[in-house]
C-alpha positions as CSV (number, residue, x, y, z in Angstrom):
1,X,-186.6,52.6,-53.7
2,X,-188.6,55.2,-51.7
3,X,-192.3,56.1,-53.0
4,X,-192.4,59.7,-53.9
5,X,-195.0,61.5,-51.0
6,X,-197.9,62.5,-52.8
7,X,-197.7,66.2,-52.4
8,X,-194.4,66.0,-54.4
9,X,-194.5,67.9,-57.8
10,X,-194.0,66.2,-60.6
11,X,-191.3,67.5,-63.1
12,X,-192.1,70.0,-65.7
13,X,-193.3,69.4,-68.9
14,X,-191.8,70.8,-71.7
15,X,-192.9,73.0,-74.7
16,X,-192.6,69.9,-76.7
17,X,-194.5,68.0,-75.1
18,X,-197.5,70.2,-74.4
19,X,-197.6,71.1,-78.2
20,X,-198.1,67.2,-79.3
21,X,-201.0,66.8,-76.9
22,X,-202.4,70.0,-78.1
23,X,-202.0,69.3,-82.0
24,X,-203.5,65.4,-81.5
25,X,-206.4,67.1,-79.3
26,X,-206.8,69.4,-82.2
27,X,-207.1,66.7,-84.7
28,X,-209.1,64.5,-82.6
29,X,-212.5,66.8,-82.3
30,X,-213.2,66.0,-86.2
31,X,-212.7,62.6,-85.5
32,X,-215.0,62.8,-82.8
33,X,-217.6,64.7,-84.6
34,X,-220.8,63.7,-85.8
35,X,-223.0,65.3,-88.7
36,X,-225.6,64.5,-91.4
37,X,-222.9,62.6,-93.2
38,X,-222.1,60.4,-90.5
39,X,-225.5,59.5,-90.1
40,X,-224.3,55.3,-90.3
41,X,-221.9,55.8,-88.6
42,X,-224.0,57.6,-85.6
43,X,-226.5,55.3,-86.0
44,X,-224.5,51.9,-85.7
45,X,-224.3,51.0,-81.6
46,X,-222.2,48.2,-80.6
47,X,-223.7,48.2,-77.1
48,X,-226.8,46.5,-78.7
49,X,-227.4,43.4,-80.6
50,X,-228.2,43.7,-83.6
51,X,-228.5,41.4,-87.0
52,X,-226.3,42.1,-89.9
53,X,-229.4,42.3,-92.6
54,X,-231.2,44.7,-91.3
55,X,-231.0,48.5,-91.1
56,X,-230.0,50.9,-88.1
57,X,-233.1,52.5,-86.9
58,X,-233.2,56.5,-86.8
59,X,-235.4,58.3,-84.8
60,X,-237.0,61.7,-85.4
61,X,-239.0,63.7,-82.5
62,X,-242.7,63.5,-83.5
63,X,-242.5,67.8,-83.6
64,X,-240.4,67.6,-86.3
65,X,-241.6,67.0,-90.3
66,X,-240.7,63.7,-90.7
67,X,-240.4,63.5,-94.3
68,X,-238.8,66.6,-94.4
69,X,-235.8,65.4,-92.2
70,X,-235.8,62.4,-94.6
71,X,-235.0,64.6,-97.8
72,X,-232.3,66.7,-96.0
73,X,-231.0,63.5,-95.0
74,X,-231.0,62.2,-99.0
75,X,-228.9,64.8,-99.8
76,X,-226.3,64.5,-97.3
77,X,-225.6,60.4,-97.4
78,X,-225.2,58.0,-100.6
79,X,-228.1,56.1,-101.4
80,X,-226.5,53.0,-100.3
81,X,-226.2,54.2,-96.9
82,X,-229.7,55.4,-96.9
83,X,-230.9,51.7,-97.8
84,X,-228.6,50.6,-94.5
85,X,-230.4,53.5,-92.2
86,X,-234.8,53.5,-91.6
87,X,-236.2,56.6,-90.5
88,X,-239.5,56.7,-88.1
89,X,-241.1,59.2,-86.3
90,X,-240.9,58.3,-82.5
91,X,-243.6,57.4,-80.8
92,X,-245.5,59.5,-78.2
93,X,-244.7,56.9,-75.3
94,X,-241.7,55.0,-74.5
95,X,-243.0,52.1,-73.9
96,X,-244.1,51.7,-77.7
97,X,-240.7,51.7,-78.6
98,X,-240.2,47.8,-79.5
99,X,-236.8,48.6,-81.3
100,X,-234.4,50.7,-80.1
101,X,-232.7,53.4,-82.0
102,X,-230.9,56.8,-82.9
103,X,-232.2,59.9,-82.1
104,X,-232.2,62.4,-84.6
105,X,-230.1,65.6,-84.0
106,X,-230.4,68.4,-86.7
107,X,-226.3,69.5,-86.0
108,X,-222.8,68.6,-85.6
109,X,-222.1,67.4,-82.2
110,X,-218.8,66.0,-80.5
111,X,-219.2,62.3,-79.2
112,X,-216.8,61.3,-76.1
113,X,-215.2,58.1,-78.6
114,X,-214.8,54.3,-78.2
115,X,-218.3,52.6,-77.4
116,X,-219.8,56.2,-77.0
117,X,-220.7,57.1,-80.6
118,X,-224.0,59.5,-79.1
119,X,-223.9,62.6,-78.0
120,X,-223.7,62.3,-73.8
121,X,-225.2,65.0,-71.3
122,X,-222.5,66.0,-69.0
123,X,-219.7,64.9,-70.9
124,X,-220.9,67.4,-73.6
125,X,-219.8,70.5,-70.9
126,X,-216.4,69.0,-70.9
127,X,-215.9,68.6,-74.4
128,X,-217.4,72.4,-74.5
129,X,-214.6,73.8,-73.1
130,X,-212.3,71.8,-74.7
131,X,-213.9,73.4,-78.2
132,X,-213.9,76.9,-76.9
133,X,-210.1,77.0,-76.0
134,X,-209.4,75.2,-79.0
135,X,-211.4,78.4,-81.1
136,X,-214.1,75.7,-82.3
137,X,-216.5,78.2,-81.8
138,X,-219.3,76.7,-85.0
139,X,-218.8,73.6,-83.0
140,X,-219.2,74.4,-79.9
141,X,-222.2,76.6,-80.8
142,X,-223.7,73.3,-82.1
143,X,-223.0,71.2,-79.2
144,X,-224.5,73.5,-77.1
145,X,-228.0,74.1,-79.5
146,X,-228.0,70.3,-79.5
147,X,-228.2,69.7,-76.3
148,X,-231.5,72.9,-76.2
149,X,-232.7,70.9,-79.0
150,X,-233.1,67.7,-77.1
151,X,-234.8,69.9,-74.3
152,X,-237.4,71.0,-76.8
153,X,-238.2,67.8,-78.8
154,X,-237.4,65.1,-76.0
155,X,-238.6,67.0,-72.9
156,X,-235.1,66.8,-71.6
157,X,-231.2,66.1,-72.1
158,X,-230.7,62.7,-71.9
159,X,-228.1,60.7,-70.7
160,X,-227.5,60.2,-74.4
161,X,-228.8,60.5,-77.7
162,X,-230.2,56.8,-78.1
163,X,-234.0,55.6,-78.0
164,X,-232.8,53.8,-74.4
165,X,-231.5,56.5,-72.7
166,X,-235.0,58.7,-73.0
167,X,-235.9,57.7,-69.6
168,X,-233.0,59.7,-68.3
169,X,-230.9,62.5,-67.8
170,X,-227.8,63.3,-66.6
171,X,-226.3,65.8,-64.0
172,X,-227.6,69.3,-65.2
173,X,-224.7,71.8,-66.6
174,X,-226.7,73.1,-69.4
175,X,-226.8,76.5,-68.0
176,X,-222.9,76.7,-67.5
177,X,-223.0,75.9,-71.2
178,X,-224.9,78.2,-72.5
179,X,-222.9,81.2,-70.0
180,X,-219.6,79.5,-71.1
181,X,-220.6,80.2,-74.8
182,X,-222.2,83.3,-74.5
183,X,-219.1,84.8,-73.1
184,X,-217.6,83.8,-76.4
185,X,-220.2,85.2,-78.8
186,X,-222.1,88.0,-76.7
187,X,-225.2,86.9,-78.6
188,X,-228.1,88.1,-76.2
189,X,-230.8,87.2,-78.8
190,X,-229.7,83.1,-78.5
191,X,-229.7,84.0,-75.2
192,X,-233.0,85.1,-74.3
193,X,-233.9,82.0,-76.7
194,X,-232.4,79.5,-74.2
195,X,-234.4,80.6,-71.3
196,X,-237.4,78.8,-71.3
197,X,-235.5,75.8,-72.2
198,X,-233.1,76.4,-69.2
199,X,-236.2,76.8,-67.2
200,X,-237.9,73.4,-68.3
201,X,-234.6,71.4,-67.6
202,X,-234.8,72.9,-64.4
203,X,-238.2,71.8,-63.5
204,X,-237.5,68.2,-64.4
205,X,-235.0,68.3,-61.5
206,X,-237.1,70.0,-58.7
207,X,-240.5,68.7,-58.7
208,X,-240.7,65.2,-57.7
209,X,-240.0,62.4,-58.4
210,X,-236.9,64.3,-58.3
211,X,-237.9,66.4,-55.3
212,X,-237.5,65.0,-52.1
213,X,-240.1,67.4,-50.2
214,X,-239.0,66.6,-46.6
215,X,-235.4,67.9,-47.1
216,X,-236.3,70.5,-50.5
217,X,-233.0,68.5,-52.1
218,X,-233.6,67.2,-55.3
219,X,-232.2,63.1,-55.9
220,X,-231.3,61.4,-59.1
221,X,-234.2,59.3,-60.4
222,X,-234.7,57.5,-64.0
223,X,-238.0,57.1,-64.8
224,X,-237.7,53.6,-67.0
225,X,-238.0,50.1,-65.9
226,X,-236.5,46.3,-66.1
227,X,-232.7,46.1,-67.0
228,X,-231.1,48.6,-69.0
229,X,-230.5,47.9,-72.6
230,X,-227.3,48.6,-73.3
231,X,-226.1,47.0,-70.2
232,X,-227.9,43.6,-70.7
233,X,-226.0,42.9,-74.2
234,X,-222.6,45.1,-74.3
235,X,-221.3,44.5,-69.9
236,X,-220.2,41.0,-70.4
237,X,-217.0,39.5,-69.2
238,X,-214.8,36.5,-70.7
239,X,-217.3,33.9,-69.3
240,X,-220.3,35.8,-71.1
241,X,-221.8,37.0,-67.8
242,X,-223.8,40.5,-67.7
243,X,-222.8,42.9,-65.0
244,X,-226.4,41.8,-63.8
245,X,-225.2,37.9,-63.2
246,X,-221.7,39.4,-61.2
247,X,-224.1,41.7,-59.2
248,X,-226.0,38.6,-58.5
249,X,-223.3,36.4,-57.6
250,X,-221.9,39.5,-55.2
251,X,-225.2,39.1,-53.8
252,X,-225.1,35.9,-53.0
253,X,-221.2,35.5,-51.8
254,X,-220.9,38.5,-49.2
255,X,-222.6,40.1,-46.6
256,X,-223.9,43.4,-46.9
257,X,-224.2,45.9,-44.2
258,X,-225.2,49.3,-46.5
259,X,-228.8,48.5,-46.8
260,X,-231.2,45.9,-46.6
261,X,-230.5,43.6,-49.8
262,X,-234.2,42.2,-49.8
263,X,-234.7,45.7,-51.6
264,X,-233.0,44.6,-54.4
265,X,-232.4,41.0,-54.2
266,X,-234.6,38.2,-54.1
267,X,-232.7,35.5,-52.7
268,X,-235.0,32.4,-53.5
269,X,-235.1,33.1,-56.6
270,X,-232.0,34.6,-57.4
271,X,-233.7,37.8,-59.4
272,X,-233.0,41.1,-58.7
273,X,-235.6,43.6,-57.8
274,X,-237.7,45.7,-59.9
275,X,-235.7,48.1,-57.5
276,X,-232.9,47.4,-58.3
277,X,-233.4,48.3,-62.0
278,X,-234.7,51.3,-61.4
279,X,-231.9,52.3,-59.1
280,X,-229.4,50.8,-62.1
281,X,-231.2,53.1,-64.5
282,X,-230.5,56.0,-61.5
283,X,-227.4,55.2,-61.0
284,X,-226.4,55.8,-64.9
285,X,-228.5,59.2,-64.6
286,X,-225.8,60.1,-61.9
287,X,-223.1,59.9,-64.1
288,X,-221.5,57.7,-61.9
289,X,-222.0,54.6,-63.2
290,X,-220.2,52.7,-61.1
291,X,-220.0,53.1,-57.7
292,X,-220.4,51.9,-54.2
293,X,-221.1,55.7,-53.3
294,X,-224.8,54.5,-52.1
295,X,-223.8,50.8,-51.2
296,X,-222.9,48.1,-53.5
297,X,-223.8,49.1,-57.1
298,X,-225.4,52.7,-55.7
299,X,-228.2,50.3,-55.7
300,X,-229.5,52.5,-52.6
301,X,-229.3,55.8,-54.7
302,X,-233.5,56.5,-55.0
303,X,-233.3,57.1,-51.1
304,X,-230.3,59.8,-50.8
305,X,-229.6,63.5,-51.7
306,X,-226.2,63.7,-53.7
307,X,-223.7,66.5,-53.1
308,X,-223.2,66.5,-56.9
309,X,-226.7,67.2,-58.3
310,X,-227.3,69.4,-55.3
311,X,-224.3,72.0,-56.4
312,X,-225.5,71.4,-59.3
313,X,-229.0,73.0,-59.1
314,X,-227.6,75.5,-57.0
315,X,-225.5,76.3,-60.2
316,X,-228.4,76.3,-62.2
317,X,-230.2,78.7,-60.5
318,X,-227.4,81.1,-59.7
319,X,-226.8,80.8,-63.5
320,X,-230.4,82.0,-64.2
321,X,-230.2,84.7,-61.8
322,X,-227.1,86.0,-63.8
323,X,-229.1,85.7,-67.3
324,X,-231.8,87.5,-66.3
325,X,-229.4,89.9,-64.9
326,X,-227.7,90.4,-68.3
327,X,-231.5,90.3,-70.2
328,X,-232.3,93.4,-67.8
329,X,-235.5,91.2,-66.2
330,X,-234.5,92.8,-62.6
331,X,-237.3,91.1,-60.3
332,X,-236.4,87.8,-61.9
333,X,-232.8,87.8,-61.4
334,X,-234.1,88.3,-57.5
335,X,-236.3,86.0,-57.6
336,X,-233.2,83.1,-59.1
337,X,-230.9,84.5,-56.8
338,X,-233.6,84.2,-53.8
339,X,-233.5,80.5,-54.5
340,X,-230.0,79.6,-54.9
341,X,-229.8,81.2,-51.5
342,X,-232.4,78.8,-49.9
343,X,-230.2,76.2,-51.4
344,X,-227.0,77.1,-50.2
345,X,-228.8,76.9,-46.9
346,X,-229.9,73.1,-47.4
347,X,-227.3,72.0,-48.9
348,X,-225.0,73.4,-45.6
349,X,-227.8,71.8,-43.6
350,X,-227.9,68.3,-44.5
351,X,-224.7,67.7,-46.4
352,X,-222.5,69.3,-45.0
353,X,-220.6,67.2,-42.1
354,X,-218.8,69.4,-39.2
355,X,-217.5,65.7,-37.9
356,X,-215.4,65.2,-41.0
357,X,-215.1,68.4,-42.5
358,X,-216.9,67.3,-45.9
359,X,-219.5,67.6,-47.7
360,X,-221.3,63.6,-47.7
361,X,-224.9,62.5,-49.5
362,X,-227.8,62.7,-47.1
363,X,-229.6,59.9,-46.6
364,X,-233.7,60.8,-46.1
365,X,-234.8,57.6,-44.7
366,X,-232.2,57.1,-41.7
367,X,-231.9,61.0,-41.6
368,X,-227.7,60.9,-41.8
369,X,-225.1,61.7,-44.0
370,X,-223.4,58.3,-45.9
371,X,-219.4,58.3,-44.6
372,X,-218.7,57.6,-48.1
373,X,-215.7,60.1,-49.2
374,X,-216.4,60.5,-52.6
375,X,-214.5,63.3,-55.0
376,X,-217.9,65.4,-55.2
377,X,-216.9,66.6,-52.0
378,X,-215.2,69.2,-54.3
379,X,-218.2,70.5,-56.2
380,X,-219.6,73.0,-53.0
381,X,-215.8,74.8,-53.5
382,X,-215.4,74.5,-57.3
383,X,-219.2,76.5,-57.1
384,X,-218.7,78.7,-54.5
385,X,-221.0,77.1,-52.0
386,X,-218.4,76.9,-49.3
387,X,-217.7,79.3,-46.6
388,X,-213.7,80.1,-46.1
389,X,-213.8,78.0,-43.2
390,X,-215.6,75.2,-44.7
391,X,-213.0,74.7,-47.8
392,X,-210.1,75.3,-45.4
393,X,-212.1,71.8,-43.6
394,X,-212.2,69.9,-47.1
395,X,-208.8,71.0,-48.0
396,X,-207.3,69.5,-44.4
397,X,-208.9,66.0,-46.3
398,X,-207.3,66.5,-49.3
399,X,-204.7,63.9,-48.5
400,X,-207.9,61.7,-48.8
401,X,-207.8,61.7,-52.2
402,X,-204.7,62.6,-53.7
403,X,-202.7,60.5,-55.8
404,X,-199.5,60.7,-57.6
405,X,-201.8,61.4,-60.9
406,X,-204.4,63.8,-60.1
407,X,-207.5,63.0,-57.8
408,X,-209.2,59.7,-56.5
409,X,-212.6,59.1,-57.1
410,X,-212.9,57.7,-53.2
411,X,-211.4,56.5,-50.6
412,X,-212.5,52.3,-51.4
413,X,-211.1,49.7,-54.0
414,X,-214.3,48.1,-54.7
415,X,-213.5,46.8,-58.8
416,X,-215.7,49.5,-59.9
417,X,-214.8,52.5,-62.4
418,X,-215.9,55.3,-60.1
419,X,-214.1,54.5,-57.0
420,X,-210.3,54.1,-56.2
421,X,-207.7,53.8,-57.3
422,X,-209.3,55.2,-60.7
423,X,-209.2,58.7,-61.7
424,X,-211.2,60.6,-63.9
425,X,-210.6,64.1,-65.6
426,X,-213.7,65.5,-64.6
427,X,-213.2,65.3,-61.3
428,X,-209.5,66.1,-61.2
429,X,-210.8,69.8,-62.7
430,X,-213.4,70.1,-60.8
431,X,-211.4,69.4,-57.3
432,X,-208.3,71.9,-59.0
433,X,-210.9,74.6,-59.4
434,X,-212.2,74.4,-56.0
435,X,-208.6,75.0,-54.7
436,X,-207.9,77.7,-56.9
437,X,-211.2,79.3,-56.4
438,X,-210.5,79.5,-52.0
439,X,-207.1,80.7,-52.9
440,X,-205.4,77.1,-52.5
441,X,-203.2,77.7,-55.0
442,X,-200.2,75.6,-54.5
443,X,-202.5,72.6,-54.1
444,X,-204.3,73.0,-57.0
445,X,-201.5,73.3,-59.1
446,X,-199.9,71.0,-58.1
447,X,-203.1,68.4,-58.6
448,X,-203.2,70.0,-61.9
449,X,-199.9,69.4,-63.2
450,X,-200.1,65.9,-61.3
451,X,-202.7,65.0,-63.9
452,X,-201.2,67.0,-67.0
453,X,-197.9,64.9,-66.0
454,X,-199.9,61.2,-66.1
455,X,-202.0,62.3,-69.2
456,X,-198.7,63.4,-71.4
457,X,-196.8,60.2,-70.3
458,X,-199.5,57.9,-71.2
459,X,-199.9,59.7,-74.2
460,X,-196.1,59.2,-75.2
461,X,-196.9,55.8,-74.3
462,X,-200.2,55.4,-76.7
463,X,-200.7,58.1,-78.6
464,X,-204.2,58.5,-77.2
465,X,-206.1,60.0,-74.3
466,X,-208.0,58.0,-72.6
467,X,-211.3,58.2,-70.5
468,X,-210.1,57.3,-67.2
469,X,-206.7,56.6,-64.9
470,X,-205.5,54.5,-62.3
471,X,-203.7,57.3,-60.4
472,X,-202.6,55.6,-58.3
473,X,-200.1,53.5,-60.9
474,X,-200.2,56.5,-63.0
475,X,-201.8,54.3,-65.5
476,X,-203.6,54.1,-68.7
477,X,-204.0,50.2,-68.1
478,X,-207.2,49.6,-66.0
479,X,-209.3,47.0,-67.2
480,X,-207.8,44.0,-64.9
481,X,-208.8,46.3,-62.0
482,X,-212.5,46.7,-63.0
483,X,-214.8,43.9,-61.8
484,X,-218.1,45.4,-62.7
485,X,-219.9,47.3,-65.7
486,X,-217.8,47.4,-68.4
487,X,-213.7,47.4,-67.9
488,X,-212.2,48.7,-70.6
489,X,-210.9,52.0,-71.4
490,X,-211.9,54.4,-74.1
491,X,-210.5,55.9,-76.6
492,X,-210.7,59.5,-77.7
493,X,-211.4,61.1,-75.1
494,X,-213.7,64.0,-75.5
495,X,-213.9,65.3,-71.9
496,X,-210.2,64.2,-70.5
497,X,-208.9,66.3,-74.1
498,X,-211.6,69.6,-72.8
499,X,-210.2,69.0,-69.4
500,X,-206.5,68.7,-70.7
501,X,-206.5,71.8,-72.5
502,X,-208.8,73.8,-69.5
503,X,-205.6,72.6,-67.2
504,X,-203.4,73.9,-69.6
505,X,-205.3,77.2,-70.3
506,X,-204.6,77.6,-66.2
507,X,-203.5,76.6,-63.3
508,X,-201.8,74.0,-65.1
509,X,-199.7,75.5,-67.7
510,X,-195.9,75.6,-66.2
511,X,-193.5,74.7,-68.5
């Protein structure tokens, strides 16, 4: 039996088939919602301990009128699950914070599913689009005022909506969010209103300790300390190990070359680093949680400037150039514009590699790129960063990374989630658009309906979608494979159904 080559086609699917996806999808985003009503249920997290007897903790910003917010809430919920929930005004600082908790959102928003019953910062932009082809336009108006709202009362979107998570973000797509929807609704008053906040998230991302001022690239950079959370109680294997014990024994057992492991690894004692927490907690705010993308466990991430967040802020200020353009404010639309530009430049300076024809994270100490081919290789096409000549380079390495479902994460089997041989939807639309958008047409469909092929199939198989693939097996299954974090695979899936019905909307919609 011959393996198929990987630029081979899968076979059409049929009307059938695309119509059950598209009615479970459908059905799915109520499922996935959460509202006043399912205040217990949003509250409830099974990635912390927690003892039977006592109630779920609820958070409201101290801007808010906290007893206020606690009437509203009466009248929504029974009074038996108002005796199971406590509200409390957060405190000022963080570090007051002795138990953790929900934080209070005043609207509907659409949680990814499985263990991720919060509302999540970049998985929200997926889920958006989902909602918007899906004509879920109240929804996706809410997801999107939700995600302002945690600007204005938490000083930024975080990674998600949980007391734990308030000492970090995730990448920025809150301005494609707000364009996406306007082009729905034409509302230039909500607009306007978005601006400042737009503005703010911005700022969080280009002054340090996000800035690194000897490049002008901005890094990923969480602002807590210790071991995260969520990670101490809800990572642990068969044996009851944490992911922290595995990274330990890694540490101990092999021979690292990517960095200098007394960073993060006291070997006497056998304790990681106050580094290497903070890097963790970075690591998470990258949305690629986890990697070896900046050596073993990205535990090098603090000292690098990322391809992804990089496009990303490029995005952002492009983005703002084009609201100000629509909002008539001429000299500020320059002024966006004149940045993104200055940008573009760095970002061609220091991350983009003529040697391999890709775009690779720069790392500031050593001054060089990381030979680490990683699927955000794709975000300086799907963006428009890319000369012609430099996507036609990326496109040469496209054989890098496709699989006979869609797109590889990287180029290494490492037992992590972000790297071969998983796939994840994200990434698999971002790469297709990057194609499409340089006029590689073929190629990105044929990525497109690579993935739409896998999805569909396992979907037959469990009347789910999932949040990520083995591509390489075509594969729902994946937990055996993952060796670090957490390994199983969740259920819902609120960006692979945006991403789904984005593919089908497009390039990926042969029948």
């Amino acid at each position: 039996m011959t393996t198929p080559a990987y630029t081979d086609t899968p076979p059409a699917l049929t009307t059938a088939q695309i119509d059950a996806v598209r009615s479970h999808i459908k059905k799915t985003w109520k499922i996935l919602t959460r509202s006043h009503e399912h205040l217990l249920q949003s509250a409830k997290d099974t990635k912390l301990d927690h003892k039977t007897d006592t109630p779920w903790i609820v958070y409201i910003s101290p801007l808010e009128d906290c007893p206020n917010i606690q009437t509203v809430l009466e009248r929504s919920l029974s009074p038996k699950d108002m005796q199971r929930i406590e509200i409390r005004t957060l405190p000022p600082e963080v570090e007051a914070i002795k138990e953790h908790g929900l934080l209070y959102l005043p609207g509907p928003y659409v949680v990814p599913g499985g263990r991720f019953n919060e509302m999540y910062g970049w998985d929200s932009y997926f889920i958006l689009l989902g909602l918007l082809h899906d004509g879920e336009l109240e929804l996706a108006q809410s997801q999107v005022d939700q995600l302002l709202y945690q600007v204005e009362n938490y000083g930024i979107i975080l990674n998600s909506n949980r007391t734990y998570m308030l000492s970090r973000s995730q990448p920025p797509v809150l301005s494609m969010m707000v364009l996406a929807l306007f082009q729905h609704t034409q509302d230039q008053e909500w607009l306007k209103s978005t601006v400042p906040l737009l503005e703010q998230f911005y700022y969080y991302w280009v002054v340090p300790p996000h800035l690194n001022p000897g490049t002008g690239l901005s890094r990923f950079y969480a602002l807590g300390e210790g071991p995260a959370p969520e990670v101490l109680f809800s990572e642990r294997d068969e044996e009851g190990k944490s992911h922290y014990d595995r990274v330990k024994e890694y540490y101990k057992t092999f021979e690292i070359e990517d960095y200098d492991v007394s960073l993060y690894y006291n070997q006497e004692t056998d304790e990681l680093t106050n580094l290497f927490y903070k890097a963790d907690r970075t690591m998470r705010e990258s949305g690629f949680d986890i990697t070896n993308r900046f050596g073993p466990f990205s535990a090098d991430i603090l000292h690098y400037a990322p391809v992804c967040l990089n496009s990303l802020l490029y995005q952002v200020e492009q983005d703002l150039a084009q609201i100000n353009d629509i909002l008539g404010n001429e000299q500020l639309q320059q002024q966006w514009s004149d940045r993104a530009d200055i940008r573009r430049d760095r970002i061609d300076r220091f991350l983009w590699d003529e040697e391999q024809g890709l775009y690779l994270d720069y790392h500031f100490q050593s001054g060089k790129r990381r030979r680490y081919e990683f699927a955000t290789a794709f975000y300086p096409l799907w963006l428009g960063i890319a000369s012609p000549t430099q996507a036609k380079r990326v496109v040469k390495n496209l054989s890098l990374f496709e699989a006979p479902g869609g797109i590889l994460t990287s180029t290494h089997v490492t037992g992590n989630q972000w790297d071969a041989p998983f796939g994840w939807a994200p990434l698999t639309l971002i790469a297709v658009l990057g194609l499409h958008r340089y006029g590689f047409h073929a190629e990105g469909d044929r990525i497109a309906n690579k993935f739409l092929a896998m999805v569909i199939k396992e979907f037959e198989r469990h009347n789910t979608l999932v949040e990520k693939y083995d591509v390489e097996r075509c594969s729902a299954n994946v937990s055996d494979e993952i060796s670090f974090g957490y390994s199983s695979n969740e259920i819902g899936f609120g960006w692979t159904n945006g991403v789904v019905l984005e593919l089908l909307a497009g390039c990926g919609k042969k029948v």
